[in-house]
VOBANU-120838 format. One line per 2 residues: their letters; for each residue y, z, x of N, C-alpha, C. Coordinates in Angstrom, 3 decimals, always signed. Atoms other than C-alpha are relative to their C-alpha. Example, Ala and Ser with C-alpha at 12.3 -4.5 7.8 and 13.67 -1.06 7.14 Angstrom:
2
as> -1.190/+0.000/+0.890/-4.500/+7.800/+12.300/+1.200/+0.000/+0.900 ~ -1.190/-0.060/-0.820/-1.060/+7.140/+13.670/+1.090/+0.730/-0.770
This chain:
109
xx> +0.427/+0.466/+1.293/+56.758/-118.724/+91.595/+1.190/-0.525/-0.796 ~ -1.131/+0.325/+0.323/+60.233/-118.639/+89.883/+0.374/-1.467/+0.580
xx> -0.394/+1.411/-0.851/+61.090/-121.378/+93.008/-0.608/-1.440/-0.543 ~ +1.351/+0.616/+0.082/+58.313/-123.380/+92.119/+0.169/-0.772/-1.513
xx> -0.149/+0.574/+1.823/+59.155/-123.582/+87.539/+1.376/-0.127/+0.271 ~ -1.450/+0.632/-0.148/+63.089/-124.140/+88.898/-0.259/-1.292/+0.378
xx> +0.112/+1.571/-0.526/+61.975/-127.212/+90.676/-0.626/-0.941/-0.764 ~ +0.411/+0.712/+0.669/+59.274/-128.385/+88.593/+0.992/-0.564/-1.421
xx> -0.993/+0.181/+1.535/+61.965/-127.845/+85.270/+1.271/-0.891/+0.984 ~ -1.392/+1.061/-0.318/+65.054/-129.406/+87.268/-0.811/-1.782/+0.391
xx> -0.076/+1.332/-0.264/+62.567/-132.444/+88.309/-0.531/-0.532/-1.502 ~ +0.385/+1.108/+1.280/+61.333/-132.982/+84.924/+1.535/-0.122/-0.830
xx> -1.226/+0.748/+0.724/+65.139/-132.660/+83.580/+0.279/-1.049/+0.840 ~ -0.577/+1.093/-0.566/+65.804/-135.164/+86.110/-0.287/-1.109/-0.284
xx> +0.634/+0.992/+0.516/+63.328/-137.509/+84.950/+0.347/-0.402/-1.096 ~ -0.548/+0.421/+1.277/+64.640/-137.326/+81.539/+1.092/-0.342/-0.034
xx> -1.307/+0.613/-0.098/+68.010/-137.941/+82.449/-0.130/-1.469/+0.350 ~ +0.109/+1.359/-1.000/+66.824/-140.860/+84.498/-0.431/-0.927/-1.057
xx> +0.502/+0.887/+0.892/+64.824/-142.045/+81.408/+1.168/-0.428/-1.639 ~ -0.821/+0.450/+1.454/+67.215/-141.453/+77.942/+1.209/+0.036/+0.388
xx> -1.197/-0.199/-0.161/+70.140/-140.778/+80.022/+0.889/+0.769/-0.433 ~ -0.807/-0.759/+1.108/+73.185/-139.757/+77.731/-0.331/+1.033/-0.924
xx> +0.753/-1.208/+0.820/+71.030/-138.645/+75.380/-0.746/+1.496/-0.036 ~ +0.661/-1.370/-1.249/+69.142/-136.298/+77.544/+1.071/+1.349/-0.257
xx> -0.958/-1.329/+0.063/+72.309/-134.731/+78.220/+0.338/+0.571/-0.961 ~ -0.027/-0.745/+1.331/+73.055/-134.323/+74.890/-0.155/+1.266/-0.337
xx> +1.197/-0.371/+0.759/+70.191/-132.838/+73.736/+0.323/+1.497/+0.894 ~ -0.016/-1.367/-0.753/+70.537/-129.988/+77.037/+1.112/+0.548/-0.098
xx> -1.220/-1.280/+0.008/+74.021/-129.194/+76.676/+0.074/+0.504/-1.954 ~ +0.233/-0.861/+1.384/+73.358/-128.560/+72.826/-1.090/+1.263/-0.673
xx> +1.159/-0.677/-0.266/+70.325/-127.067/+73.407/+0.405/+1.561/+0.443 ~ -1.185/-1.228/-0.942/+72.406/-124.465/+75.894/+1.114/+0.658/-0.604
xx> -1.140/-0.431/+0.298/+75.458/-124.033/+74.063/-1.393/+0.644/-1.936 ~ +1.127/-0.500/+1.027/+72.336/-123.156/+70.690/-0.053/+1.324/+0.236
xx> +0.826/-1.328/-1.066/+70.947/-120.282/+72.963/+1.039/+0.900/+0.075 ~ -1.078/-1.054/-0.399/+74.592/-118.958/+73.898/+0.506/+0.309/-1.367
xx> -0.553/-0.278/+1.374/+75.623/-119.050/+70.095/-1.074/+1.090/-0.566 ~ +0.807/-0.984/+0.592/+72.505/-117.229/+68.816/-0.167/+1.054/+0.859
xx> -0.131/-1.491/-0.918/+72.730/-114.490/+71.833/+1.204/+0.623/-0.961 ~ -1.149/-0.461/+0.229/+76.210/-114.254/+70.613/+0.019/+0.715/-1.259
xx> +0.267/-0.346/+1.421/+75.420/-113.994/+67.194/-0.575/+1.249/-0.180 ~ +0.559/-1.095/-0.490/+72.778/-111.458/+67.776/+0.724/+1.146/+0.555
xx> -0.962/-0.797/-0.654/+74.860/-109.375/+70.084/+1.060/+0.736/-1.686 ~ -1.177/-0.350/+0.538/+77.580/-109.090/+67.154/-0.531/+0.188/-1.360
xx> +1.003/-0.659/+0.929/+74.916/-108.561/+64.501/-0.513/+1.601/+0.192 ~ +0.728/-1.351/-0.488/+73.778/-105.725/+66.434/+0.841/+0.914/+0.100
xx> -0.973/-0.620/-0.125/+77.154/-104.469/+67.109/+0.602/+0.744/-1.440 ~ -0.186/-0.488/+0.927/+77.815/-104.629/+63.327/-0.859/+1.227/-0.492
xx> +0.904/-1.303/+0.944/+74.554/-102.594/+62.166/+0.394/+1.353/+0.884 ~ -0.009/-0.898/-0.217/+75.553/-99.920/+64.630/+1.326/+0.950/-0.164
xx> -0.925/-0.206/+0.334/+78.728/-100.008/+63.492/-0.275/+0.766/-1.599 ~ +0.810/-0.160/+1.453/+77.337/-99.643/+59.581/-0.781/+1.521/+0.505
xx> +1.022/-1.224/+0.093/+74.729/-96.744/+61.059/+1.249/+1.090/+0.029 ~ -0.963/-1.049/+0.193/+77.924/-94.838/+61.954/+0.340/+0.660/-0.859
xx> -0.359/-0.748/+1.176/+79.761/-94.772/+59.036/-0.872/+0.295/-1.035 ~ +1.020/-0.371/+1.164/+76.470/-94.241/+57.066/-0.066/+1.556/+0.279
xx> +0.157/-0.889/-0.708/+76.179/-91.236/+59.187/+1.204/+0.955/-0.265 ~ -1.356/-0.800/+0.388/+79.869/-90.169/+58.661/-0.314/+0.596/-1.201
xx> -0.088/-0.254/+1.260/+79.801/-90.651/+55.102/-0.840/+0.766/-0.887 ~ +0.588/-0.625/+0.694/+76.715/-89.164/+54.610/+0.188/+2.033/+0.583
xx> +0.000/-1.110/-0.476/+77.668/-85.756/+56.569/+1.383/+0.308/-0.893 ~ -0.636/-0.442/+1.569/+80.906/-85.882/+53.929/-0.050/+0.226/-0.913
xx> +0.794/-0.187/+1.370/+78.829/-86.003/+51.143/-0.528/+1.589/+0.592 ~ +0.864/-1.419/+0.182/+76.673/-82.491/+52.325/+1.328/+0.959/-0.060
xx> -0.675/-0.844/-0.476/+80.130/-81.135/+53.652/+0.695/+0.009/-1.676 ~ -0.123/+0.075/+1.418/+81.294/-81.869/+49.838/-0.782/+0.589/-1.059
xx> +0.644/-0.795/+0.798/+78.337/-80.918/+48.287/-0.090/+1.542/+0.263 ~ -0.627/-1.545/-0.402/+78.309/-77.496/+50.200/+1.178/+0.535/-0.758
xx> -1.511/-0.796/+0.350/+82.116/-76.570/+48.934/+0.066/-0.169/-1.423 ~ -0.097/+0.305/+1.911/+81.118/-77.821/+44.997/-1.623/+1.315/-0.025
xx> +0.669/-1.035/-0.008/+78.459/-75.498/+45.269/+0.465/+1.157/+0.645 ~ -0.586/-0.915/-0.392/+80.060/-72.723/+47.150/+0.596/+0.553/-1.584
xx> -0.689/-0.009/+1.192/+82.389/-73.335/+44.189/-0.042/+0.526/-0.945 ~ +1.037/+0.017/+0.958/+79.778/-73.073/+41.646/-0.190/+1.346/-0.245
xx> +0.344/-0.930/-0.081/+78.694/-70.114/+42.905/+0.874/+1.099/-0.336 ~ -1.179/-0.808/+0.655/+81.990/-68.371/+42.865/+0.233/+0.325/-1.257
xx> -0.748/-0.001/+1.588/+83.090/-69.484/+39.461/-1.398/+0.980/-0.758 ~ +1.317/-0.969/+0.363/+79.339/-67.974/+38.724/+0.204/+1.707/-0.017
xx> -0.563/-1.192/-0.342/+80.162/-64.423/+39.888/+1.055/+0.418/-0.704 ~ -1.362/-0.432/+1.067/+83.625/-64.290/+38.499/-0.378/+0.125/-1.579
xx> +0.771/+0.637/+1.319/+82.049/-65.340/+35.084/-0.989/+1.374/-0.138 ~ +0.841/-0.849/-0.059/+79.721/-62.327/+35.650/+0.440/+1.238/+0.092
xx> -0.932/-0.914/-0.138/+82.077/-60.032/+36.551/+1.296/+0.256/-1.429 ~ -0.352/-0.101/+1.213/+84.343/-60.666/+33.477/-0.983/+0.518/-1.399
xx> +0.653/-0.583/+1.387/+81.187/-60.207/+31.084/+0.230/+1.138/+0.142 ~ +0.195/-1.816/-0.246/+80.677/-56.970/+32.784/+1.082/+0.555/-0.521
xx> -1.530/-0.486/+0.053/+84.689/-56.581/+32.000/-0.410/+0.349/-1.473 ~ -0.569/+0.143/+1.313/+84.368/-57.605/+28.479/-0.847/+0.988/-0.963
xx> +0.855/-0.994/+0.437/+81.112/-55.236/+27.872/+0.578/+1.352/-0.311 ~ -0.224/-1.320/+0.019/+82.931/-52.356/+29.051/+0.961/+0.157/-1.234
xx> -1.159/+0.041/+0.933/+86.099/-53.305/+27.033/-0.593/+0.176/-1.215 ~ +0.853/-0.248/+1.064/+83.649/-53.593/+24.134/-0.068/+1.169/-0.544
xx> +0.709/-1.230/-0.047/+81.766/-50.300/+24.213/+1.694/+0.819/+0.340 ~ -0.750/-1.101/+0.048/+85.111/-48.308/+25.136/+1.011/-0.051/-1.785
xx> -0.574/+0.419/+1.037/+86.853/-50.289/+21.829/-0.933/+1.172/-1.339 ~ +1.033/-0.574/+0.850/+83.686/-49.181/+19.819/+0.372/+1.472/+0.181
xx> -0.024/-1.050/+0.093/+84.061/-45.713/+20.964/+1.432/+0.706/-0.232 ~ -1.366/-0.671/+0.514/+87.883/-45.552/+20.271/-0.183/+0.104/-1.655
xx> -0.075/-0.200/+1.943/+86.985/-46.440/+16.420/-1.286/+1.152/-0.259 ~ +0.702/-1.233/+1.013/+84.023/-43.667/+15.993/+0.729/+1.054/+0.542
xx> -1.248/-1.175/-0.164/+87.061/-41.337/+17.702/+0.572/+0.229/-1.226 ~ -0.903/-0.513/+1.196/+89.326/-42.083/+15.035/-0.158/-0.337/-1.235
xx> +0.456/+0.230/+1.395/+86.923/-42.721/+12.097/-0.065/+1.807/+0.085 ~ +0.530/-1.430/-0.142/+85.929/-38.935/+13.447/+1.145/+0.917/-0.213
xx> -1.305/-1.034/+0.736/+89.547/-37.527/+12.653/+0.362/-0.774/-0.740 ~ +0.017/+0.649/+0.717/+90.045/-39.579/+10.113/-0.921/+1.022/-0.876
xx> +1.202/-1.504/+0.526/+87.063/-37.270/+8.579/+0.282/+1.068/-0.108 ~ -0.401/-1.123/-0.117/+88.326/-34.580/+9.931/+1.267/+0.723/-0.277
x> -0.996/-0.618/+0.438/+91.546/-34.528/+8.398/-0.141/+0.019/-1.162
């Protein structure tokens, strides 16, 4: 079959050569060198977007690995922050109970 649309296509390019000549050729080697430019093109289109999916891929696994450690962060500074009230409560309440100490001898002297 293949054998068969090689022969029929090489005798009808032949015919056209035979008929516009020059032009013919033209027309097939621009035609040909068309085909190898837009493969090419293609090809290096395709090469770019998978190039692009990469670093989308990078950049976006830097972003979680970023957001993770600002939240980690968060969390910390949270705790510490929680841990000081607790500080500043106690400090409070022991302050308070040093002044009804020495309002209480104070009285008592």
């Amino acid at each position: 079959m293949e054998s068969l649309l090689s022969t029929l296509g090489n005798d009808l390019i032949s015919q056209q050569v035979a008929k516009q000549g020059l032009w013919a050729i033209l027309y097939i080697l621009l035609f040909v060198y068309t085909l190898r430019e837009s493969r090419l093109h293609q090809e290096n289109a395709k090469e770019r977007e998978n190039n692009l999916r990469q670093e989308y891929h990078l950049l976006q696994e830097e972003s979680r690995d970023r957001e993770n450690k600002l939240t980690e962060f968060i969390n910390n500074i949270s705790k510490q922050f929680e841990n000081l009230a607790t500080q500043y409560e106690k400090i409070a309440e022991d302050i308070q109970r040093i002044k009804v100490n020495l309002s209480d001898k104070e009285n008592n002297s």
